[in-house]
VOGU-3710 file (C-alpha; in Angstrom, 3 decimals, decimal comma):
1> xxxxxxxxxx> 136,478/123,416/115,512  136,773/122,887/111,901  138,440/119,689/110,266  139,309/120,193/107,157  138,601/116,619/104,674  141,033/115,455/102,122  141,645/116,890/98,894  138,530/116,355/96,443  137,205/113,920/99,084  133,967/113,859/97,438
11> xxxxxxxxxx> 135,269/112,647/94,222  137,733/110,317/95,833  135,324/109,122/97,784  132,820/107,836/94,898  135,936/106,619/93,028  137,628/104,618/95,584  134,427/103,432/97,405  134,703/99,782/98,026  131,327/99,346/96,619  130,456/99,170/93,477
21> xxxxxxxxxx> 128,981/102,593/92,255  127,161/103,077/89,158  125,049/106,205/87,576  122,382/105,878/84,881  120,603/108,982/83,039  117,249/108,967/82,456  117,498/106,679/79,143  119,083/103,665/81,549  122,602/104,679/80,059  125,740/104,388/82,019
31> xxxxxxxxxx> 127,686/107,378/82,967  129,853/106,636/85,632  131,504/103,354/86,415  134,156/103,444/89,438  137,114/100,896/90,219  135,167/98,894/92,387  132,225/98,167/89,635  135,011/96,269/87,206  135,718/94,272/90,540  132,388/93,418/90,568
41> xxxxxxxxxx> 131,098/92,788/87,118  134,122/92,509/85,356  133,444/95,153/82,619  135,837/98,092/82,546  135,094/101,757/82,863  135,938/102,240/78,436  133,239/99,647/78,189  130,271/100,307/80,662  129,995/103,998/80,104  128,151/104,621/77,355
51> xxxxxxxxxx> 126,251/100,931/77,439  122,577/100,567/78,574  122,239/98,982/81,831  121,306/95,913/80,260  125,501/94,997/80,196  124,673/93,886/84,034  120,540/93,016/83,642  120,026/88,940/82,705  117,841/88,895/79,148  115,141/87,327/81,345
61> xxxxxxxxxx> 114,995/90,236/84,082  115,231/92,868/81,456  111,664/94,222/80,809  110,349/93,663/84,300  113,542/96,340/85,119  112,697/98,832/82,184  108,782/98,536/82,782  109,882/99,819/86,161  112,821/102,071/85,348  110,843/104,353/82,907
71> xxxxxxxxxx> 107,942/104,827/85,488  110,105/106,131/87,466  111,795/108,065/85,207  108,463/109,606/84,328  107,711/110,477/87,589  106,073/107,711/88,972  106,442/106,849/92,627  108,943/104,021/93,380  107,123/101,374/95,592  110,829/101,156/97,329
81> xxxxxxxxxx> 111,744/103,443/100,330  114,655/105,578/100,289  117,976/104,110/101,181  116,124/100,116/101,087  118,035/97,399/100,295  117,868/95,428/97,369  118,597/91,998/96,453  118,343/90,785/92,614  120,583/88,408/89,726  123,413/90,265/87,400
91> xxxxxxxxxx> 125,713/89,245/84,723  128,580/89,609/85,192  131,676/90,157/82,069  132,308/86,272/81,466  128,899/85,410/81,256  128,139/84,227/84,820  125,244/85,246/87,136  126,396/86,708/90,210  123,747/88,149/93,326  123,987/91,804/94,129
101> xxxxxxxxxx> 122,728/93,617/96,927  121,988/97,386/96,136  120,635/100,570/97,160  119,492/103,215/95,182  120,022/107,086/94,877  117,540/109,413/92,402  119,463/112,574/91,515  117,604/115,823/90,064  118,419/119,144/88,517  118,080/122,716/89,967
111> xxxxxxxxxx> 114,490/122,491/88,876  113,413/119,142/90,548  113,417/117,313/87,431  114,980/113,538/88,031  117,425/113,237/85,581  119,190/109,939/86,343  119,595/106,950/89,098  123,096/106,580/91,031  123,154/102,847/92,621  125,476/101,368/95,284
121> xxxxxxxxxx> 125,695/97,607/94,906  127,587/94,879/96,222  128,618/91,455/95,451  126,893/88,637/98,078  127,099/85,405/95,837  128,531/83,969/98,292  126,807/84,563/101,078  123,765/83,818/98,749  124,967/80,076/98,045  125,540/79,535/101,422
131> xxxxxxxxxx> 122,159/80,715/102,754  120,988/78,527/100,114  122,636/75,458/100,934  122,021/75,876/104,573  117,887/76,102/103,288  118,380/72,700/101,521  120,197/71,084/104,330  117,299/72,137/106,680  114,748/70,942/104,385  116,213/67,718/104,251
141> xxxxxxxxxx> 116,521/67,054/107,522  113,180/68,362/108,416  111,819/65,799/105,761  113,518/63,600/107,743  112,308/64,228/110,913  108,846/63,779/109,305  109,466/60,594/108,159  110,557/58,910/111,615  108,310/60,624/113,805  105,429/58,086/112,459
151> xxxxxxxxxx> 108,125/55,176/113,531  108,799/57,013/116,646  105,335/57,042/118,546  105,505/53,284/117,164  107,998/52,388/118,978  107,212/51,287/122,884  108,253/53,291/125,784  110,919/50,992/127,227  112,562/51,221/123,639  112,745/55,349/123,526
161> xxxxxxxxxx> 114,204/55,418/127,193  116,723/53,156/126,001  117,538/55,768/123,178  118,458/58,155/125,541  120,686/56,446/127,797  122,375/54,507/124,743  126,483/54,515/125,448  127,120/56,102/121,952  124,606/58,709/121,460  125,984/59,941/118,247
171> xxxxxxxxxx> 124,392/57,273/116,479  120,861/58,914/117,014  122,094/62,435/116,428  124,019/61,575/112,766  121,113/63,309/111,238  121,915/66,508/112,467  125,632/66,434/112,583  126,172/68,353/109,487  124,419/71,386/111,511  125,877/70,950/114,652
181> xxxxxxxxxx> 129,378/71,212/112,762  128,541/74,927/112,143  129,767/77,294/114,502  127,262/77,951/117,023  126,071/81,471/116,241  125,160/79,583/112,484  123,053/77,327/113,573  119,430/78,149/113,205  117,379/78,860/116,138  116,728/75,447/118,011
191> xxxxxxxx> 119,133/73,466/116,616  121,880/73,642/119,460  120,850/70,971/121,396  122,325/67,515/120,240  118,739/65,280/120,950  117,470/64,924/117,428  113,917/65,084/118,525  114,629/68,200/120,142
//
């Protein structure tokens, strides 16, 4: 049985995708721009089309990206697999660096020939502060835990049972209450339990 799709569901569906979706020609021009990649980078379709890719690239990224775009474009093998994910900084319109995951798609002619590079990319600044933050918070207390352990093999036996039986246990585990304020499938591995020499 047949089901027929929506009318010009291809197009609609590159147009409306909630991703950001982008095609470059073989120069590194822009020549498409959908809805979703003026959410993203804040540059309308008038202005991106037509622009090099550099509009999104930081200055600083920019050669490392072209040294690799034109090998490609001249035929070179991409060291990235199909349909892998991608994780690098942009620019966005007001002058801000945002993270972007993306994926990429090389399009060719009847004859083989790769004539430009579609991309689907999405916004995860976000998500990449947090990770982040999450890193630093770990470092920190792992620092910390480096520094007492010396003190804590110091300290005589009758003393560290007494830590564990102490009426207000919080006072041991204030290190590590930051972490255990996360919800529990945030936490990183081993960091459940509330003993802080766990």
């Amino acid at each position: 049985m047949s089901i027929a799709l929506p009318a010009r569901f291809p197009e609609r569906l590159v147009a409306e995708c909630p991703d950001a979706v982008i095609y470059a020609d073989a120069a590194g021009n822009i020549r498409y721009w959908n809805a979703a990649a003026t959410r993203t980078f804040g540059f309308g379709a008038i202005e991106a089309i037509g622009s090099p890719l550099d509009l999104i690239i930081p200055e600083w990224l920019r050669s490392r990206h072209w040294e690799g775009y034109n090998k490609v474009m001249s035929g070179a093998q991409s060291r990235y697999d199909e349909g892998a994910l991608l994780a690098v900084p942009a620019l966005h319109k007001d002058g801000r660096q945002i993270s972007i995951e993306f994926a990429v798609l090389p399009l060719r002619d009847d004859t083989g020939s790769l004539v430009g590079i579609a991309a689907f990319l999405r916004d995860v600044t976000k998500r990449f502060k947090e990770v982040r933050a999450l890193r630093r918070e770990l470092a920190t207390h792992k620092n910390e835990r480096q520094v007492a352990a010396p003190l804590f093999h110091s300290v005589p036996d009758t003393a560290i049972a007494s830590l564990f039986h102490h009426k207000d246990e919080t006072e041991y585990a204030e290190p590590y209450s930051k972490l255990h304020q996360l919800p529990r499938g945030r936490r990183p591995q081993g960091m459940n339990c509330r003993c802080p020499f766990n």
